[in-house]
C-alpha positions in Angstrom: -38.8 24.6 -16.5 -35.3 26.4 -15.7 -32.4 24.1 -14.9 -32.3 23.2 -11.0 -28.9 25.1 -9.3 -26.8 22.7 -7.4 -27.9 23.3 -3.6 -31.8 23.2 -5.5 -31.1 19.6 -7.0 -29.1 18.4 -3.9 -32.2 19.4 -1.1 -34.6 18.0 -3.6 -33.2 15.2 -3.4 -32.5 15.3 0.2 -36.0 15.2 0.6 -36.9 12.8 -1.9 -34.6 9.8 -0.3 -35.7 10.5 3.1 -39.2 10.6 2.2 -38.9 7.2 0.6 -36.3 5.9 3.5 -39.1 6.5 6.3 -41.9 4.7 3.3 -39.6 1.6 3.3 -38.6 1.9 7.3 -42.5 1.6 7.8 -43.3 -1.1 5.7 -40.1 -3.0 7.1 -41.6 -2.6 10.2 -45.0 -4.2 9.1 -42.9 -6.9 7.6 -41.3 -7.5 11.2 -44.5 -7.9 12.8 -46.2 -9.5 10.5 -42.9 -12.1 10.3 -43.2 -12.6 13.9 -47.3 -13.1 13.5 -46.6 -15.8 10.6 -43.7 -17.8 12.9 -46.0 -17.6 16.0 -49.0 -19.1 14.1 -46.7 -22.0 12.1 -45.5 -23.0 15.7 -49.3 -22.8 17.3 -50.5 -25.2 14.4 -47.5 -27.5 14.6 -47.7 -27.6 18.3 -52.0 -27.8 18.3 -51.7 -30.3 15.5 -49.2 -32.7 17.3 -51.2 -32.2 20.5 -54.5 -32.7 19.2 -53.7 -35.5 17.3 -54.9 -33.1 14.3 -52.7 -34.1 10.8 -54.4 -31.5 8.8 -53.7 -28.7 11.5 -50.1 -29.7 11.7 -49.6 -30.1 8.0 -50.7 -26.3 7.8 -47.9 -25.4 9.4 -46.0 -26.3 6.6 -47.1 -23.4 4.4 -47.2 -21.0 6.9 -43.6 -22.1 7.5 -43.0 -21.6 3.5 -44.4 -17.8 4.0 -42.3 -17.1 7.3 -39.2 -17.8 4.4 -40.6 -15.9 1.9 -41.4 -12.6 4.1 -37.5 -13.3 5.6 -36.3 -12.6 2.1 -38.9 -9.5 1.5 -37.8 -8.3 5.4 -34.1 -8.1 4.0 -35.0 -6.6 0.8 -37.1 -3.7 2.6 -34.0 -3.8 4.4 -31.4 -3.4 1.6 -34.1 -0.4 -0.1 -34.5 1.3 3.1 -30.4 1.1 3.5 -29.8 2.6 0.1 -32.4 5.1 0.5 -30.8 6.4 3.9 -27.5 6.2 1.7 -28.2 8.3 -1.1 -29.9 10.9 1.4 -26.5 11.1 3.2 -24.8 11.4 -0.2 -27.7 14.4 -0.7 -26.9 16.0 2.8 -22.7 15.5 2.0 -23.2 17.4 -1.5 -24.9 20.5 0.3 -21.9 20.2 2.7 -19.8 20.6 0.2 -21.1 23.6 -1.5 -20.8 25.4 2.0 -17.1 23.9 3.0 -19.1 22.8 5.9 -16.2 20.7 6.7 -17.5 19.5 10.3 -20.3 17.8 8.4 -18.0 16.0 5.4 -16.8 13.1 5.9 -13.0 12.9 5.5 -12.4 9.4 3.3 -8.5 9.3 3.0 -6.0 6.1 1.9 -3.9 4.2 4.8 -1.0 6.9 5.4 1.3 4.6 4.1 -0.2 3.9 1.4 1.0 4.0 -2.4 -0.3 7.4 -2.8 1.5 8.5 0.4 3.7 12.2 -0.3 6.7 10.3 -1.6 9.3 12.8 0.0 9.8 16.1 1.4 9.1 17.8 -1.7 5.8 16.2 -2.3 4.7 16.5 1.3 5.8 20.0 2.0 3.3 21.4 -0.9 0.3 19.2 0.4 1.1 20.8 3.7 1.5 24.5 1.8 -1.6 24.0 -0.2 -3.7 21.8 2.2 -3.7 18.7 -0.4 -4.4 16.3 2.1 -6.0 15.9 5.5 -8.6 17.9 7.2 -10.1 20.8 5.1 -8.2 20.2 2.3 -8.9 19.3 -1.5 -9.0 15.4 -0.4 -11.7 16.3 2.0 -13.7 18.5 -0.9 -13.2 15.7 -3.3 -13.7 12.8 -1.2 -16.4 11.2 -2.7 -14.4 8.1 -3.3 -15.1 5.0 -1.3 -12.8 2.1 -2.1 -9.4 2.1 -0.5 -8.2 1.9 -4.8 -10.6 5.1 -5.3 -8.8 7.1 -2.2 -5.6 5.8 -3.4 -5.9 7.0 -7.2 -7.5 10.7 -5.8 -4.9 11.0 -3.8 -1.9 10.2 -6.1 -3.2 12.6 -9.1 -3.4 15.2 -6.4 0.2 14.7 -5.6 1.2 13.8 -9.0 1.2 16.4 -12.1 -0.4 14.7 -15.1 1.2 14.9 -18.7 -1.1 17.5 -20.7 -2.7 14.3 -23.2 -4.0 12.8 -20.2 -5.2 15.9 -19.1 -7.2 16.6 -21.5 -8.6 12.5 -21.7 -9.5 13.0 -18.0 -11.9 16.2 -18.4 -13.6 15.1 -21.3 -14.6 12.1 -18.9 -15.1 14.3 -15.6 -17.5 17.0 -18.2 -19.3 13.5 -19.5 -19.7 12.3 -15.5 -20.8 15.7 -14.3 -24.4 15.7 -14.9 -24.7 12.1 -14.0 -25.9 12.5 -10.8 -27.4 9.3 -9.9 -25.1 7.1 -11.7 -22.2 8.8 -9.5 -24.8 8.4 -6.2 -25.5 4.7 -6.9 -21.6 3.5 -7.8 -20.6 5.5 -4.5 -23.7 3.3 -2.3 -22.6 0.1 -3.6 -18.9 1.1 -3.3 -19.7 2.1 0.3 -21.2 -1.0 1.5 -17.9 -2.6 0.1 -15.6 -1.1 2.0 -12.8 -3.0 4.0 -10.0 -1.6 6.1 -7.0 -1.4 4.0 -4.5 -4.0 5.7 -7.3 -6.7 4.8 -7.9 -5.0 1.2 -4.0 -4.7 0.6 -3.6 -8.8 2.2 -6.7 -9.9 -0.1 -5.1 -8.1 -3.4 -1.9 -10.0 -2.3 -3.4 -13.7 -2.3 -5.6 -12.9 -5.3 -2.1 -12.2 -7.2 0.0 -15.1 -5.6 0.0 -18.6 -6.7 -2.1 -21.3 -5.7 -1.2 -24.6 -3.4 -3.4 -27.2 -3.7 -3.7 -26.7 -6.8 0.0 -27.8 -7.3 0.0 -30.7 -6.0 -2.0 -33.0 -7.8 -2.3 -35.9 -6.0 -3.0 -34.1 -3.0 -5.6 -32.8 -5.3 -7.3 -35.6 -6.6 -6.8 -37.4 -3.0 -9.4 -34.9 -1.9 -11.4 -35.1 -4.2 -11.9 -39.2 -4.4 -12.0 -40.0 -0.9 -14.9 -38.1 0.2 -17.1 -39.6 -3.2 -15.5 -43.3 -1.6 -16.8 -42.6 1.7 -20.0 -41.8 0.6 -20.2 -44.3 -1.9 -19.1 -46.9 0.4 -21.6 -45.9 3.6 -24.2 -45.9 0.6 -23.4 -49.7 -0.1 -23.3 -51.2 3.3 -26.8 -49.0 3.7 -28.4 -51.2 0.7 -27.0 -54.0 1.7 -24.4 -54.5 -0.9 -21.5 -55.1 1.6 -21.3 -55.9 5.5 -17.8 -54.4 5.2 -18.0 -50.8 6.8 -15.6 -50.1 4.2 -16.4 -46.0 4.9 -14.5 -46.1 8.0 -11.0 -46.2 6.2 -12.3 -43.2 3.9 -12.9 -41.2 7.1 -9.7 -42.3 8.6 -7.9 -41.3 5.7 -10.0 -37.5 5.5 -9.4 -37.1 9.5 -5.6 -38.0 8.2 -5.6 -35.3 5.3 -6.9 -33.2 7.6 -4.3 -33.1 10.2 -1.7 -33.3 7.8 -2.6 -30.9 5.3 -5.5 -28.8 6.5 -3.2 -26.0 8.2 -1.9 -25.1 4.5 -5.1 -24.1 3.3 -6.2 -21.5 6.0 -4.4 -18.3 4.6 -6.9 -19.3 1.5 -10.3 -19.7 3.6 -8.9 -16.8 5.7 -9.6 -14.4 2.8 -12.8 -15.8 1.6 -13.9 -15.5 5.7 -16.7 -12.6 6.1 -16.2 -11.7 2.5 -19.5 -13.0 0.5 -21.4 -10.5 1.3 -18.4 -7.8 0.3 -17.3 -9.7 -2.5 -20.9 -9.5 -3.8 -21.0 -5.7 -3.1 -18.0 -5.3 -5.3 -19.4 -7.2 -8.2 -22.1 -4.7 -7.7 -20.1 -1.4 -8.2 -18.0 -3.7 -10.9 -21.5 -4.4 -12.7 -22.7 -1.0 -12.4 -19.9 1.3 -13.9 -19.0 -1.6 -16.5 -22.8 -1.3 -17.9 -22.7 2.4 -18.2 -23.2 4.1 -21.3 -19.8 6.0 -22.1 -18.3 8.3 -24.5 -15.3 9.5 -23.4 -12.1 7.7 -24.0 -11.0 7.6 -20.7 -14.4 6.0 -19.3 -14.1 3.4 -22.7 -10.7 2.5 -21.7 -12.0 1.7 -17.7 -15.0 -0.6 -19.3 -12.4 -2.3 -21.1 -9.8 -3.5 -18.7 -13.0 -4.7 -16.3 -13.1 -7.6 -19.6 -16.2 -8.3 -21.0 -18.4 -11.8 -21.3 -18.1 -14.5 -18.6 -14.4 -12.9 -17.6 -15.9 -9.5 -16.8 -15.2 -8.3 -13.5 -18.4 -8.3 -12.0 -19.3 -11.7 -12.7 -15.5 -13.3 -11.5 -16.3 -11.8 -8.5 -20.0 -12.8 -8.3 -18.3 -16.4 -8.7 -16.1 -15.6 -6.0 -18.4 -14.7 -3.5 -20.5 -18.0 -4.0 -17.7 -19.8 -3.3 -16.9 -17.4 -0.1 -20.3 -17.6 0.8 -19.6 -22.0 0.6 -16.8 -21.8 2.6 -18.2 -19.8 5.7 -19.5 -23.2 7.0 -15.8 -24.0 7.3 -16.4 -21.9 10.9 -20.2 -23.5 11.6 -21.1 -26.2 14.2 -21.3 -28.4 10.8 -17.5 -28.1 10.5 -16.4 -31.7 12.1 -19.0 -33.6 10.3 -18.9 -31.6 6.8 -14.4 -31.6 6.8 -13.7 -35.6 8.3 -17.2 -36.4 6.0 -16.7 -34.3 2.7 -13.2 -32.8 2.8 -15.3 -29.5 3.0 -11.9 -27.3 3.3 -10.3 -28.4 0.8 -12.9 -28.5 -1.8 -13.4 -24.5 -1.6 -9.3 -24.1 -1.2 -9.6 -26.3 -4.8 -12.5 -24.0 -5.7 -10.9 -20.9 -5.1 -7.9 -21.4 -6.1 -9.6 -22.2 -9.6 -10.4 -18.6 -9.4 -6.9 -17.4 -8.4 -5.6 -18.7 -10.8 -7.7 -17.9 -13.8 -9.2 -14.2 -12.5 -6.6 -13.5 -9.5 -4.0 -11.7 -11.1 -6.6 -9.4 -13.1 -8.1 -8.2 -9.6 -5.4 -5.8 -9.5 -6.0 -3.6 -13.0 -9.5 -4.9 -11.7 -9.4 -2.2 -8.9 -7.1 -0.1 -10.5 -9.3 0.9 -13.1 -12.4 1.1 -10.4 -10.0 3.8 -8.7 -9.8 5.5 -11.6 -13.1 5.9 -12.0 -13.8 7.2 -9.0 -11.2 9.9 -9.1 -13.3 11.1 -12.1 -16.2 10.8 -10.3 -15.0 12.9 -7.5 -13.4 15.3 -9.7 -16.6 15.3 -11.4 -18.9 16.2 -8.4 -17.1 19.3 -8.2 -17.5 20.3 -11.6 -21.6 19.8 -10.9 -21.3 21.6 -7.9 -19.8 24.7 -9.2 -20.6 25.0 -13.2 -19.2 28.5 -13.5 -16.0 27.0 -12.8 -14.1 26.2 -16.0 -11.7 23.5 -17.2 -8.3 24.4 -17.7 -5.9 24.8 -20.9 -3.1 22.8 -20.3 -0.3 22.4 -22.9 3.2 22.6 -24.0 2.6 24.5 -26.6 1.1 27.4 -23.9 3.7 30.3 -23.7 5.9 29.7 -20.6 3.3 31.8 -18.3 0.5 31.1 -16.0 -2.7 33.2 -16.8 -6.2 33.1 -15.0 -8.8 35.3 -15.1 -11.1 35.5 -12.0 -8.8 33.2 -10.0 -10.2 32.0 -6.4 -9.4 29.8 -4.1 -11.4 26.7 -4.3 -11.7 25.6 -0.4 -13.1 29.0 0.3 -17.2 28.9 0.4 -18.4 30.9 -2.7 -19.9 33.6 -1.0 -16.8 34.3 0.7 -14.2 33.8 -2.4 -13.0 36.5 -4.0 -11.3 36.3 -7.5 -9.1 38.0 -8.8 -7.1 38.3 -12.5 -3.5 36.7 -11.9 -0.1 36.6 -14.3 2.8 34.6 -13.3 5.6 34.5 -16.1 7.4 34.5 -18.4 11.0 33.5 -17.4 12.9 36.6 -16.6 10.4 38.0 -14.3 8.5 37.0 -10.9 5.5 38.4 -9.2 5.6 40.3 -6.5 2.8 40.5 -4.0 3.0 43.1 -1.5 0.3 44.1 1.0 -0.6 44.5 4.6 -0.9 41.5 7.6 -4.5 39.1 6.6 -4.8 41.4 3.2 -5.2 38.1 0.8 -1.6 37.5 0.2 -1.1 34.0 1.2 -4.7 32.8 0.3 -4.1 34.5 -3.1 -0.5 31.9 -3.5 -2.5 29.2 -2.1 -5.1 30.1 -4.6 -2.8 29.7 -7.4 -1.1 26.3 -6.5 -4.4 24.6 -5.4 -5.8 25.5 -8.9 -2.6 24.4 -10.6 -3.2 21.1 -8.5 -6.5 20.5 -9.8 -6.0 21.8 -13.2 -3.1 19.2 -13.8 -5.2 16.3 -12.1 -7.7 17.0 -15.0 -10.4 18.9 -13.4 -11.9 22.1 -13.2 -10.8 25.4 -11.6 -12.0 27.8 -9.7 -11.3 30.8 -12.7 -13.2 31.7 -15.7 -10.2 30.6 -17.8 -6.8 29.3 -16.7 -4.0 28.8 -19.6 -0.9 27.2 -18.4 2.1 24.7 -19.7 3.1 21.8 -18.0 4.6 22.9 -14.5 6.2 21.6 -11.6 4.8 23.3 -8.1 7.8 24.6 -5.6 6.6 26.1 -2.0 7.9 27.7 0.8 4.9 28.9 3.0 4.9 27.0 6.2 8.2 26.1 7.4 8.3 24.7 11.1 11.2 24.0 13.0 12.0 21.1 14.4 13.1 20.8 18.3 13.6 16.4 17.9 16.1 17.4 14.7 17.3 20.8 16.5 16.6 22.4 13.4 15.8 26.0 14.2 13.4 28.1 12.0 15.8 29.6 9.8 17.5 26.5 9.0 14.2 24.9 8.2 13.3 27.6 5.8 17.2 27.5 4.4 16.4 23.7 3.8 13.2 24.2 2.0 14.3 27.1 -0.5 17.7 25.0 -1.1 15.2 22.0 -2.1 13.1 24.7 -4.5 16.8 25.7 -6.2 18.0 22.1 -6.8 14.2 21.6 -8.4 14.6 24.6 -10.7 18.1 23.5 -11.3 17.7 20.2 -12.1 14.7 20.9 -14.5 16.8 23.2 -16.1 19.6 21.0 -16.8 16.7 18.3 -18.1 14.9 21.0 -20.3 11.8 20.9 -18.1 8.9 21.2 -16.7 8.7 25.0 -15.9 8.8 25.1 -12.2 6.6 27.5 -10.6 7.7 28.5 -6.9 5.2 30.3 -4.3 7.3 32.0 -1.8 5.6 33.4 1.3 7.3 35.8 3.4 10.6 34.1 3.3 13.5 34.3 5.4 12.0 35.7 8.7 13.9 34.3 10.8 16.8 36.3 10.6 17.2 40.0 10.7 15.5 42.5 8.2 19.1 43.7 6.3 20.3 39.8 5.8 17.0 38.6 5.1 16.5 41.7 2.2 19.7 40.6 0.6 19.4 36.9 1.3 16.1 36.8 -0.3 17.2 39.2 -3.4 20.0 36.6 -4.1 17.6 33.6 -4.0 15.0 35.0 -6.1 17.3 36.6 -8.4 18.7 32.8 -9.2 15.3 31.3 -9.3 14.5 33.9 -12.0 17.7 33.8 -13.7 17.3 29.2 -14.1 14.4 30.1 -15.9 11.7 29.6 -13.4 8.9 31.3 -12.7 7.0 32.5 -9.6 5.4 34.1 -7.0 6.4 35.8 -3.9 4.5 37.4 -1.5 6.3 40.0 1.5 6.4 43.2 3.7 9.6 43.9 2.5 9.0 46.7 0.2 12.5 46.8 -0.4 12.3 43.8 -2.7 10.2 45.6 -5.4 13.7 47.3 -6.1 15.0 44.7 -8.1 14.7 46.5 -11.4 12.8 44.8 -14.2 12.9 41.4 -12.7 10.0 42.4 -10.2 6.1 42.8 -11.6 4.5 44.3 -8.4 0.9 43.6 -7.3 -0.8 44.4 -4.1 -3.7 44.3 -2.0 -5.2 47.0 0.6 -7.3 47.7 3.7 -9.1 50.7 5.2 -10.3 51.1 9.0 -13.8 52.4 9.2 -15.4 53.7 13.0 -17.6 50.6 14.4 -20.0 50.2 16.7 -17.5 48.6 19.1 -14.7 50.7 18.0 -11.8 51.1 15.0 -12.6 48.2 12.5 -9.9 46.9 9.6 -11.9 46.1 6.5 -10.4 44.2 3.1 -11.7 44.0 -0.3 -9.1 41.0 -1.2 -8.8 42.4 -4.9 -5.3 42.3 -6.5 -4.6 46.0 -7.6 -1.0 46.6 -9.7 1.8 48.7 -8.1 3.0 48.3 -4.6 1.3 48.7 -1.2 1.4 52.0 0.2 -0.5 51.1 3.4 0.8 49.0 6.7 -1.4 48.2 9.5 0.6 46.6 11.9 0.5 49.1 14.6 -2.8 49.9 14.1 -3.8 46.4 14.8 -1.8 46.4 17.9 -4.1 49.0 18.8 -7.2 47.1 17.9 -6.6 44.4 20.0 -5.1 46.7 23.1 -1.5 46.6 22.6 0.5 49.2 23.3 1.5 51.1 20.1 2.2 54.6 20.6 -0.9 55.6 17.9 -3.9 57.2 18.6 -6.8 54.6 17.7 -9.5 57.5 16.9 -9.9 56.7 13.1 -11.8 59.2 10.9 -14.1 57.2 8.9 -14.1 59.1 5.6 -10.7 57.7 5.4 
């Protein structure tokens, strides 16, 4: 039986989950009524019984009260099936959204905007703005199969973040070894789902589980709590039996309501992030319990396993512990409260409880989730490797000549029916590309193309090329520069500003022997006019090339391609054709070598009813 394609395996299993979502909706349907049935007829016998006078008819409402419970818990677990079926369908309907950069129907799962992972400077966020890193339709939104605010995080920062080639190479063995794992991947990205949080109550959460306990440090305090409750009981126990006529129990509960009112206000940061989080807590232990169990090969995955801990101090099962002990301390906001905290010390003994926890498991939450993040990156690094299996994984190393090559290079956000690939050389110091071509010819999406790819390529997954060989490098762009009227920064400044960050890149990696920078340079300098801009640009590019740096640039000045040797020219080209609706501009988007010998400027004025001065009757043999 041939292999099933990618949009074949995700409908199939479209289909499948739904089909089994409705089977489990009906039958927790049947369980509701049949629930309600059970509860009407333990009340009718109770009621009939007591009545009646009838023992035996009220004692049977006993059992049926005992099968009311037992369908409650079979209700909820038709409920959690039915739930994880409608998840993975969703997961199903998402990976078909993908495959057609249906972007309306993707969810878009990014960190807090401050986050760790946030563009840390200019530099950083002027090439996720250039390359559409981040935000809508961007390589976060392809890739955002990551739940947890530590998996959005991680994505995020080795998007941003170049990778040193040895970890590279660590992170696609793990994304090739993850890539057919379909329903491991599915399952760890339900279970991460229903443990989601917003991130200023993940971030506070992380905080207390690193910081130091309270009651725990004070040990009387400690051991007050502890005694006085067992007195109180012990005591109302005695004068119950008839061993004293003292009600000796009413200092004990004096001295709890005391403790209380002294001491109880400390505790409440501690109960305030066990508060609503059982059932989370739990959900994490889950996604903990399920990648930590996973058979793995690759180092990277090994490495993961092994900073979750293994036997009682695993992950999972600290924070099944936890979430027990949350679960405890929700009665802390019940109608109970009064009787169980003056009666028990019921506060304080999950504050003891918990902070037992802190303090052995609290400051290992941290690599904890760290290495959960990192997972996930590789998980959603390795959906797109399933989802596209002709692409290829990178070569990168230092030892790679000081060029970029790719064969069949295309831009990874565009759908695959629309992407177009093309052979691409950038390098070697000395030289720069230089891309030439009319107005929507493929110019820009072909730069874009090339920094997206490097992205991916040194976050360590695949690329949209047949083959991509590279060395380490350090990404420079200048494509969308915007001025700025709250800094009265005009155009032309802003795009001053920007290539005078690329040149102090490329000259401080100089001075420091590296990385390579590669820049991408789109139609620079327009905002002045054309004779300063030719020379303005010529003098830039000419020290870019001459720090060693290597690049791209894409114009209309045709002028530039006279800068003797430096300049290897590339192109693309259009053709008008006669339409049904008139003159029509057509592109192929292929990269051809030489320099563009066709403009079409004025004969898209004429297109779109400008006045041009050109006759818009196009022969269509031409």
């Amino acid at each position: 039986m041939p292999s099933l394609s990618p949009q074949e395996r995700y409908e199939e299993r479209a289909a499948r989950f739904a089909a089994l979502r409705d089977q489990e909706a009906a039958r927790w349907s049947r369980v509701a009524n049949l629930r309600l049935f059970v509860a009407a007829g333990a009340a009718l016998a109770l009621a009939l019984g007591l009545w009646r006078g009838l023992p035996l008819l009220a004692w049977a409402a006993a059992p049926l009260a005992a099968a009311f419970l037992a369908l409650v818990a079979y209700h909820n677990h038709l409920r959690a099936r039915r739930d994880r079926f409608a998840a993975l369908h969703a997961l199903s309907l998402e990976g078909l959204a993908r495959l057609r950069r249906d972007w309306q129907a993707l969810p878009l799962r990014q960190p807090a905007p401050d986050g760790e992972a946030a563009p840390q400077g200019e530099h950083e966020g002027h090439i996720a703005a250039d390359l559409d890193l981040l935000g809508p339709s961007s390589l976060q939104h392809l890739l955002g199969t990551a739940r947890t605010p530590a998996g959005l995080a991680t994505l995020q920062a080795w998007l941003l973040r170049p990778a040193p080639p040895e970890r590279v190479r660590e992170r696609q063995e793990a994304v090739a070894e993850l890539a057919p794992q379909l329903d491991l991947r599915d399952d760890v990205a339900v279970l991460a789902g229903q443990a989601g949080e917003s991130q200023a109550r993940y971030e506070r959460f992380a905080a207390w589980a690193a910081g130091e306990p309270w009651l725990l440090r004070n040990p009387i305090l400690l051991w007050l709590t502890r005694l006085s409750p067992l007195a109180l009981v012990a005591s109302a126990v005695a004068q119950a039996v008839g061993l004293t006529p003292l009600p000796l129990w009413g200092l004990f509960l004096a001295l709890n309501i005391l403790l209380t009112m002294l001491f109880g206000w400390r505790g409440q940061e501690t109960l305030a992030q066990l508060y609503d989080r059982g059932e989370l807590l739990a959900a994490y232990a889950a996604v903990f319990e399920r990648v930590a169990s996973a058979p793995a090969q690759a180092a990277a995955l090994r490495s993961i396993q092994a900073r979750m801990g293994e036997g009682p101090g695993r992950a999972d099962r600290q924070l099944r512990r936890l979430s027990l002990i949350a679960a405890g301390a929700e009665l802390s906001r019940s109608l109970l409260y009064p009787a169980l905290q003056f009666g028990l010390l019921w506060g304080f003994q999950f504050i003891a409880l918990a902070e037992g926890w802190q303090r052995a498991s609290g400051r290992r939450l941290g690599p904890w989730l760290d290495a959960l993040g990192e997972w996930e990156a590789l998980a959603a690094l390795a959906a797109l490797a399933h989802d596209h299996p002709a692409w290829a994984f990178p070569t990168v190393d230092a030892a790679e000549p000081p060029r970029l090559s790719a064969r069949a290079l295309g831009h990874p956000l565009l759908p695959p029916e629309r992407c177009v690939p093309n052979d691409v050389a950038v390098g070697p110091p000395g030289s720069f590309l230089l891309i030439t071509g009319s107005n929507m010819s493929g110019k820009s999406t072909l730069l874009r193309a090339i920094g997206v790819n490097v992205t991916l390529a040194q976050a360590g997954g695949p690329v949209c090329a047949q083959e991509l060989r590279l060395p380490p490098l350090a990404l420079a762009t200048s494509m969308r520069v915007q001025d700025s009227l709250a800094q009265g920064v005009s155009y032309f400044m802003a795009e001053l500003r920007r290539l005078k960050a690329i040149v102090d890149l490329v000259e401080a990696a100089r001075r420091a022997g590296g990385p390579l920078v590669l820049y991408l340079l789109d139609e620079i300098l327009q905002g002045t006019n054309s004779a300063e801009r030719l020379v303005a640009a010529r003098r830039v590019i000419s020290h870019l090339v001459a720090c060693g740096a290597i690049g791209v640039v894409s114009t209309h000045d045709l002028a530039l391609a006279e800068m003797g040797d430096l300049a290897r020219l590339a192109h693309f080209s259009e053709h008008f054709v006669e339409g049904p609706e008139g003159p029509e501009m057509r592109f192929d988007y292929t990269l051809r070598p030489g320099l563009a010998v066709t403009t079409n400027a004025l004969k898209l004025m004429a297109i779109v009813g400008l006045p041009s001065g050109q006759d818009t009757t196009i022969d269509a043999r031409t």
